[in-house]
Structure formats: structure tokens, C-alpha cells
C-alpha positions as CSV (number, residue, x, y, z in Angstrom):
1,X,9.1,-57.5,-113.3
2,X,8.1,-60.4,-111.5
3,X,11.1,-62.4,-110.0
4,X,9.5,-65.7,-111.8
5,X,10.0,-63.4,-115.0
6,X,13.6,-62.8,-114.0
7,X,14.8,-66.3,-115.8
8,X,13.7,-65.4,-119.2
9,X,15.1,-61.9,-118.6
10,X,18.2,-62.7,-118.0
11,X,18.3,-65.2,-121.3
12,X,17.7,-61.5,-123.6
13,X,20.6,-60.1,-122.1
14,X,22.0,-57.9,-118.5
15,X,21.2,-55.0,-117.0
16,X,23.8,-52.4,-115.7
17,X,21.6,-51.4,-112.4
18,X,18.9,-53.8,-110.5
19,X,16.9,-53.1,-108.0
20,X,15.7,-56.8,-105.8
21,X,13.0,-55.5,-103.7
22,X,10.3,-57.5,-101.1
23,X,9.6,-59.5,-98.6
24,X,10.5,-62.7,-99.4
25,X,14.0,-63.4,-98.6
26,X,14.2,-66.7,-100.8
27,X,13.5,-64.8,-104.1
28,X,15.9,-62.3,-103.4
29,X,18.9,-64.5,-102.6
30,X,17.6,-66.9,-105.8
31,X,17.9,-63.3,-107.7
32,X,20.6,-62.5,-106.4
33,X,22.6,-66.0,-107.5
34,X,20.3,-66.3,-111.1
35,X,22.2,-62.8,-112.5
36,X,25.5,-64.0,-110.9
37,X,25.2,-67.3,-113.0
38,X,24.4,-65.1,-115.8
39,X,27.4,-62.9,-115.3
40,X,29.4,-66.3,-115.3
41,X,32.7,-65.1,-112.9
42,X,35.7,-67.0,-113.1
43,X,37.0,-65.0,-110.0
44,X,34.2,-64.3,-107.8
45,X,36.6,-63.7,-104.6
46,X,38.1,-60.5,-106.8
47,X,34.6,-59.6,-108.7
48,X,31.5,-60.1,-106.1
49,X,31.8,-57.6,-104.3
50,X,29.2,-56.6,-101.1
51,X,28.6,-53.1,-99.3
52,X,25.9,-52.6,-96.4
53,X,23.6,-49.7,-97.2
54,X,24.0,-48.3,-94.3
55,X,27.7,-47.0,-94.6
56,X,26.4,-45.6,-98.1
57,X,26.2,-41.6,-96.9
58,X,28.0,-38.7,-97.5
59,X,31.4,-39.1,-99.0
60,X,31.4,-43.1,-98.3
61,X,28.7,-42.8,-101.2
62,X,30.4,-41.1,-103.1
63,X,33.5,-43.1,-103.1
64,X,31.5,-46.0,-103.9
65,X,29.9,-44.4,-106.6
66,X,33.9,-43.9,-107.5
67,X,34.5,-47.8,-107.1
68,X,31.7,-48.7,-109.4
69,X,33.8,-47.6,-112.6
70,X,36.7,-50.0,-111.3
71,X,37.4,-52.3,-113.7
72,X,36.9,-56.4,-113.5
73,X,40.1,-58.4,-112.8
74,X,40.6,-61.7,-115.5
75,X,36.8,-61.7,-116.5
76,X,34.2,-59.4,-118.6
77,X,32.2,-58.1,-115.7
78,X,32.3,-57.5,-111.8
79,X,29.3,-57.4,-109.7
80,X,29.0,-55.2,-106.5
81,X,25.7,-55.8,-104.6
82,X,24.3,-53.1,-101.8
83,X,22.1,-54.5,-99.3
84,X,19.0,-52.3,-97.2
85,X,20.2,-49.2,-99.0
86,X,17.8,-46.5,-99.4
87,X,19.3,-43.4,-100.6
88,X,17.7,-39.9,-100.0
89,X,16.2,-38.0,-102.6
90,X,19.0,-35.7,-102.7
91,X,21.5,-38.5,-102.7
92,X,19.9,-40.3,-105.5
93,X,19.0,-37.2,-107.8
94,X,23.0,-36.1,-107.2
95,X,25.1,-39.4,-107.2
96,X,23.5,-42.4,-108.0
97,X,20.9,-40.8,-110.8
98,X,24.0,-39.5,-112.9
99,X,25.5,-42.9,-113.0
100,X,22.4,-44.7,-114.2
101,X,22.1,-42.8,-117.1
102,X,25.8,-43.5,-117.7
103,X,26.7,-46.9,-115.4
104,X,29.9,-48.5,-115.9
105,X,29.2,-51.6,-118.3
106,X,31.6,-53.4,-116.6
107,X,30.1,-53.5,-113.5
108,X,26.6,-55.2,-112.8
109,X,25.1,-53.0,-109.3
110,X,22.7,-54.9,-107.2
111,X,20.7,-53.0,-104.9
112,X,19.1,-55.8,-102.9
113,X,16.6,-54.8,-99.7
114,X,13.5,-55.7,-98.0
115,X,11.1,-52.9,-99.1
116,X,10.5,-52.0,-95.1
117,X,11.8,-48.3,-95.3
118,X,9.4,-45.4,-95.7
119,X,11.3,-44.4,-99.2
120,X,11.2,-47.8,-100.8
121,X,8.2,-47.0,-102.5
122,X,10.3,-44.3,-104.7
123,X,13.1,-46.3,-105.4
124,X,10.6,-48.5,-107.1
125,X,10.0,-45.9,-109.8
126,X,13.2,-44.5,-110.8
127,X,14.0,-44.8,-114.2
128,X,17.0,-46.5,-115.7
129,X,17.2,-49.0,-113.5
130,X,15.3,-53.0,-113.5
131,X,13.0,-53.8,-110.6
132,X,12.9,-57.3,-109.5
133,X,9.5,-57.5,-107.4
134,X,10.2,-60.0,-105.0
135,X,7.3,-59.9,-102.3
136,X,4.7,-63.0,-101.5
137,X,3.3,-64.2,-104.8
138,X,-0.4,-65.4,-104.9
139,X,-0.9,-69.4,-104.5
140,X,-1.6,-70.1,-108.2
141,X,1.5,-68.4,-109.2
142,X,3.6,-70.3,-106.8
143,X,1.7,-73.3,-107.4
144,X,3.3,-72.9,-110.9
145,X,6.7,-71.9,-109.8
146,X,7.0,-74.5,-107.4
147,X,5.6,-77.2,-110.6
148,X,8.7,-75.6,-112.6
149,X,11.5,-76.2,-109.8
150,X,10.0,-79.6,-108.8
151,X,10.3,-80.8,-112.7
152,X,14.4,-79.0,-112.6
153,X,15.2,-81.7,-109.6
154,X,13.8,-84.2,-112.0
155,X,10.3,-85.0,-109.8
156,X,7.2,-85.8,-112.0
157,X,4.6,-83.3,-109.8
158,X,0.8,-83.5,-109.6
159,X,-0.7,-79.9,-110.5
160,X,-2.9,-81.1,-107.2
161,X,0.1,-81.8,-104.8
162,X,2.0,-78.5,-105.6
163,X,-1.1,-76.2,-104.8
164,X,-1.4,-78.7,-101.8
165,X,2.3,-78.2,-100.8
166,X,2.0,-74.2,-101.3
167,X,-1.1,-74.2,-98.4
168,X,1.1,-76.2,-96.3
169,X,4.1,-74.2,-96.1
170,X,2.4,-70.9,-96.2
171,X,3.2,-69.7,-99.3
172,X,7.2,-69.5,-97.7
173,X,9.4,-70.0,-100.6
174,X,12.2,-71.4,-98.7
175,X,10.6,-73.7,-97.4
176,X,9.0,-75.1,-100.7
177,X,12.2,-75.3,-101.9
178,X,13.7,-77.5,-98.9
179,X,10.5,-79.7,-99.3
180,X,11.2,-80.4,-102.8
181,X,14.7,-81.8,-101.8
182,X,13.6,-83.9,-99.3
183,X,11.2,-85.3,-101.9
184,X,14.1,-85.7,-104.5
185,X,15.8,-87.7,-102.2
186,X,13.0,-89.5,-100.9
187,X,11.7,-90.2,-104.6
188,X,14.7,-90.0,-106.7
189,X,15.1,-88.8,-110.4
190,X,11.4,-89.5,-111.9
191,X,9.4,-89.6,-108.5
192,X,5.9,-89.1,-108.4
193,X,4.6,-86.1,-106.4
194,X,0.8,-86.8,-105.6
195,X,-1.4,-84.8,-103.1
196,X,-1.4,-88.2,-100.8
197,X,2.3,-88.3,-101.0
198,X,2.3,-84.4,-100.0
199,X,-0.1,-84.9,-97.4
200,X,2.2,-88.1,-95.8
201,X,5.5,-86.2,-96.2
202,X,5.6,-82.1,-96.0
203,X,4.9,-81.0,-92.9
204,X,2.1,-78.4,-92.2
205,X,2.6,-75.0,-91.9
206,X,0.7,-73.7,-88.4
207,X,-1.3,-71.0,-90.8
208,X,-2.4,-74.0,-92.5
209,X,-3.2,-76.0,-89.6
210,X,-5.5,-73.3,-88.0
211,X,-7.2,-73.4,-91.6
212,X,-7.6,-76.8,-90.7
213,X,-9.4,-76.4,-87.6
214,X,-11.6,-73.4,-88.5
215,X,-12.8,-75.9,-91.1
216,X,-13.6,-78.9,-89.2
217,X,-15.3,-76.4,-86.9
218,X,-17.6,-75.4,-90.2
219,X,-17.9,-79.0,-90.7
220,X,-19.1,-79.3,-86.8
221,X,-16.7,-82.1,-86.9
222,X,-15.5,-81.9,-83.0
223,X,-12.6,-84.9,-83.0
224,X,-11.2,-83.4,-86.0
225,X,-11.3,-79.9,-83.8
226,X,-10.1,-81.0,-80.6
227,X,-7.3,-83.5,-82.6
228,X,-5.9,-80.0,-84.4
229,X,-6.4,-77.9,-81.6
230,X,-4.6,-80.0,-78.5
231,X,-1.5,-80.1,-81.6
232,X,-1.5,-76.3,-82.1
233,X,-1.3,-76.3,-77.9
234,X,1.8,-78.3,-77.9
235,X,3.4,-76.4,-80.1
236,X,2.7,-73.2,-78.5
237,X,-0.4,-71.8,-79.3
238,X,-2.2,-69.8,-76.6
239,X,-5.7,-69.0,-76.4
240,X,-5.9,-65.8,-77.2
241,X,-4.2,-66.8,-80.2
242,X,-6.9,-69.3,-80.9
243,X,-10.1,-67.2,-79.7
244,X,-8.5,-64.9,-82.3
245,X,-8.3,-67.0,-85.6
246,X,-11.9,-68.6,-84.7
247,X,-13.5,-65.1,-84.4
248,X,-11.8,-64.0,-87.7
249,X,-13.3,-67.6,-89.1
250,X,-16.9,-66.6,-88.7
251,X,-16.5,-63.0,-89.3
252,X,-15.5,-63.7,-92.9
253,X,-18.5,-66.8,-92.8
254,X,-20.4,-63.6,-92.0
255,X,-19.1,-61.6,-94.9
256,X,-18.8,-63.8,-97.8
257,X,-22.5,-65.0,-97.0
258,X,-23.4,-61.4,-97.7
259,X,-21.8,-61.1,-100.6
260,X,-22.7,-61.5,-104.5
261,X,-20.5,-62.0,-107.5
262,X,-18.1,-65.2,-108.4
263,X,-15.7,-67.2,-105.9
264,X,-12.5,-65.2,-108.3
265,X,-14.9,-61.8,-108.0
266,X,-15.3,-62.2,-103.5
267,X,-11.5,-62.9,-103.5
268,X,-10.1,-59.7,-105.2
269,X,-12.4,-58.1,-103.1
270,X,-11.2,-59.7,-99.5
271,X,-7.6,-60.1,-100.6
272,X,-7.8,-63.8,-100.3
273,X,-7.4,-66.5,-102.7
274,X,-10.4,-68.2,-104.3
275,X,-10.2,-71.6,-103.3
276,X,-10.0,-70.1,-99.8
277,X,-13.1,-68.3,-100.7
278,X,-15.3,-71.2,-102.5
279,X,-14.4,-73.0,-99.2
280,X,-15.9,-70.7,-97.2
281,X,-18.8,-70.1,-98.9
282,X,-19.5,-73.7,-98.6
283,X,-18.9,-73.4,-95.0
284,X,-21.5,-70.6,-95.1
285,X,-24.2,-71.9,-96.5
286,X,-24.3,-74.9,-94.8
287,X,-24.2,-72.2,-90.6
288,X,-26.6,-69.9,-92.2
289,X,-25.7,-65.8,-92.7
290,X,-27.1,-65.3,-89.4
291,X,-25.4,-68.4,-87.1
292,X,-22.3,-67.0,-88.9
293,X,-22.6,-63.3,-87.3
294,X,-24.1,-65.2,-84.0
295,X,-20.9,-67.0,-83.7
296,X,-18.8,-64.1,-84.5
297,X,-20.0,-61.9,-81.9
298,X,-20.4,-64.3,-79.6
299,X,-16.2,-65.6,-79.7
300,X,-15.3,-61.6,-80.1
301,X,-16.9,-61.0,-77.0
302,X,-15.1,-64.2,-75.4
303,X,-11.9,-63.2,-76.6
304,X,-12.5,-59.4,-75.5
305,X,-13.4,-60.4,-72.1
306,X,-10.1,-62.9,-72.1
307,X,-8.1,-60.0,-72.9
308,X,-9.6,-57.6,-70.1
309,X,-8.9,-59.9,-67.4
310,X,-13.1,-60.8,-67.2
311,X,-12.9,-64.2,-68.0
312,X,-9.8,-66.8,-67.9
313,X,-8.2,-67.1,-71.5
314,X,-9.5,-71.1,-70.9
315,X,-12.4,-70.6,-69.8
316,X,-13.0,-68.3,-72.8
317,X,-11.8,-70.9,-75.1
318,X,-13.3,-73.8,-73.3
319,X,-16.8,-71.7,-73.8
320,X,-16.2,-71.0,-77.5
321,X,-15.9,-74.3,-78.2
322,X,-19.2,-74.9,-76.6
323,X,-20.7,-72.1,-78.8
324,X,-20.0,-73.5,-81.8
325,X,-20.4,-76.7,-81.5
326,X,-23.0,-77.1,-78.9
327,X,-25.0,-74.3,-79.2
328,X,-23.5,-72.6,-76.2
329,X,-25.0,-75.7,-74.0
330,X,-22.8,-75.0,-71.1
331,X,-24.2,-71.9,-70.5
């Protein structure tokens, strides 16, 4: 399941084995605590227990498969959590598969890692255990989560401002949820979160800002451009960097002007979300299919020749900017 589904999981009841798998550290720590609040400890010091995966081999993992029968001290349950542990075949099929088909109902086991290891695709799809999928959500999906947690800290959110707020922070969950504090304490209980209020107080997310500048460069608004771009400079942004994103700008101008089918339809097929998408298509049909591959090839080529030592990475930029918004005029 989804970790948003975790909630209403945990009201129908524990499981005896969980696996908290993905990417994004927030929703595993928020797991993590939601089935501890669930188990309700009274002792946590004596009953929260934590084991590194790595230790987990040989007769270490077979003692702890041992330790998970142990019984909880002054409450009903005891929860022992192993982090980046990715068992072999053989260690699963032998030691740990035996006791999922029997666990200890005493014991809640956690197995809580990143999903970066070439076997965490099986562990994914052994049985008797639940899978929390915790990697990146899509933006409407967060867009609701982040609606649900901003009405639990007693904010009245715009559907507008938390899609908004999801594009600034980059779809980072963490940083959504530290957001939505500030705003709590900026607001207080009953505070209205608009899109203006969003745009005044959460600070943008780099990703987003270079969103912002591909646009304005669709738009062939050059302040707008140069105001975005001498910010991403100052905090760090080189120009290959830049060269980089505006080449992948225009080569997906290119594509979606190419393409047929609904703004949801283009998405699915690009992997992209479909506000993205219906943005770009504006942006598209207002260069022209053919501009669109112009400029493409044209800022490849700079940013190849950057790389290769043929041009300065300045001058490169300094003549893609000329390119798109001039036409190439300094040629």
C-alpha cells in the first residue's frame, strides 16, 4: 500500500511484519512513528528496539531471529525495527520466511530501507509480510496529502496554494511539512493558506525556479529571464548546469508539439505531470514545432562545445541566450 493509505490501515488493526520501502526519507520516518503510535508503548526505552541491517548475517541473523520471540516488558507489544537490511535469498527462504508464516505476535518487525540495493525489488514481493511504498508520490497526490496535514495543524488551505506549495518544494515531503509549521505559526489556528500567501512565504525550490526561467524564456520575457537566472548564479548554479535544463526545455517543446492525445494522455507518456504538460504545450504553440527543435539543437550544440573545452561555458550561455531570445543576433 501507499504510505498515505497507511493511516486507515493501521485504524483496522496491526501487522506482525512491515516492510517501509523508498526514497523518500520523510514517509518512512512518519511510518515508522504512525505504527509506533498505534502500538501505544508505555516503555519505549525497554520495547523500541533498532538493529542495522548490515550486522544481520550468518549467526547474528539468526540470533535476532531468536530475539524476535522475546517477550514485551509492562506493555502488550514490543517493536524492533531493521534499517537497510536486505537479506539473501537463502537467508530469507531459511530464517526470516519461517517466521513470517509464524511471527511472534508480540513483537511488531519493521524492516525500514531505502529500496537502493539490487534485491529490493524481491523483498517487495514476499508474502506474509505488508509493504509500505514510500517513494516520491505524484503532485496531485501530494497536493492532497499536504491539504490533509495542513487542515491537522488547524490551517484553512486553498486547494490552489497546496498544489502551489508542492511545485515549490519539489515534491520533498519534509520540507512541505516544515513549511506548514512555519505557516501555523505565522497564521495561527484557522489561518488562511492562499496561492498569494504561498507565493510571499515558502521559499522556492531551485527545480522550481529553473521551471520558472525555462518559462519566461517560452514567454520571450527577457527581465523575467535574466532576474531568475543571475539568482540561480548566486546560489550556485554553473553554466553547464544551465545550458543543460534550457536544452532539455526545448527538447520536450519539440516533443509534446509532435505529439497527439490529451494533456493527462502526453504526461503518462513522458512521465511528467499534466499541468507541466498543458504548460508546455502552450509554450509550444506559441515557438512553433520547428523553432522548438531549432532552439534545441542549437543550445545542445552550445552546451556540447562548453563541455569539450570549444567554447567557454559563458560564452556558451551568453550565446544561448541570444538564440532564444534574439534570434541568435550576436552571431
Amino acid at each position: 500500500m501507499k504510505f498515505t493509505q497507511l493511516a486507515k490501515s493501521l485504524k483496522e488493526g496491526l501487522s506482525p511484519v512491515y516492510l517501509i520501502e523508498g526514497e523518500e526519507a520523510y514517509f518512512r520516518d512518519a511510518a515508522v512513528r504512525s505504527i509506533a503510535e498505534a502500538v501505544s508503548l508505555t516503555q519505549p526505552l525497554l520495547n523500541n528496539v533498532r538493529y542495522e541491517g548490515e550486522s544481520l548475517k550468518g549467526d547474528r541473523l539468526l540470533s535476532f531471529r531468536d530475539e524476535l520471540f522475546t517477550m514485551p516488558f509492562f506493555d502488550e507489544k514490543r517493536i524492533v525495527r531493521a534499517y537497510d537490511f536486505y537479506p539473501t535469498e537463502r537467508d530469507w527462504e531459511n530464517v526470516l520466511a519461517p517466521y513470517c508464516e509464524k511471527p511472534n505476535l508480540s513483537t511488531v518487525l519493521l524492516i525500514v530501507n531505502g529500496g537502493k540495493k539490487a534485491n529490493a525489488a524481491e523483498l517487495k514481493k514476499k508474502k506474509n509480510l505488508v509493504y509500505v511504498d514510500c517513494a516520491k508520490e505524484d503532485e496531485e497526490t501530494l497536493a492532497r496529502w499536504l491539504f490533509s496535514l495542513m487542515r491537522r495543524a488547524a490551517l484553512d488551505p486553498d486547494a490552489d496554494a497546496c498544489a502551489l506549495m508542492v511545485r515549490f518544494c519539489a515534491r520533498d515531503a519534509s520540507r512541505m511539512k516544515a513549511e506548514t509549521e512555519k505557516l501555523a505559526a505565522l497564521l495561527g489556528d484557522g489561518g488562511r493558506v492562499t496561492a498569494a500567501l504561498v507565493e510571499e512565504h515558502v521559499a522556492k525550490d531551485a527545480e522550481y525556479k529553473i521551471y520558472e526561467m525555462t518559462q519566461a524564456a517560452s514567454r520571450g520575457n527577457y527581465s523575467r529571464f535574466q532576474e531568475i537566472l543571475n539568482d540561480l548564479m548566486k546560489k550556485g548554479f554553473d553554466e553547464h548546469a544551465l545550458l543543460s535544463s534550457l536544452a532539455s526545455h526545448y527538447e520536450t517543446l519539440a516533443a509534446v508539439s509532435s505529439m497527439t492525445g490529451g494533456d493527462e494522455e502526453i504526461a503518462k507518456a513522458l512521465s511528467r505531470n499534466a499541468y507541466a504538460v498543458k504548460k508546455d504545450r502552450e509554450a509550444a504553440r506559441r515557438l512553433g514545432k520547428a523553432r522548438a527543435r531549432e532552439l534545441y539543437e542549437a543550445l545542445y550544440s552550445l552546451g556540447a562545445g562548453a563541455k569539450s573545452g570549444l567554447y567557454s561555458k559563458q560564452g556558451a550561455l551568453f550565446s544561448a541566450i541570444s538564440e532564444i531570445f534574439f534570434g541568435g543576433a550576436t552571431k
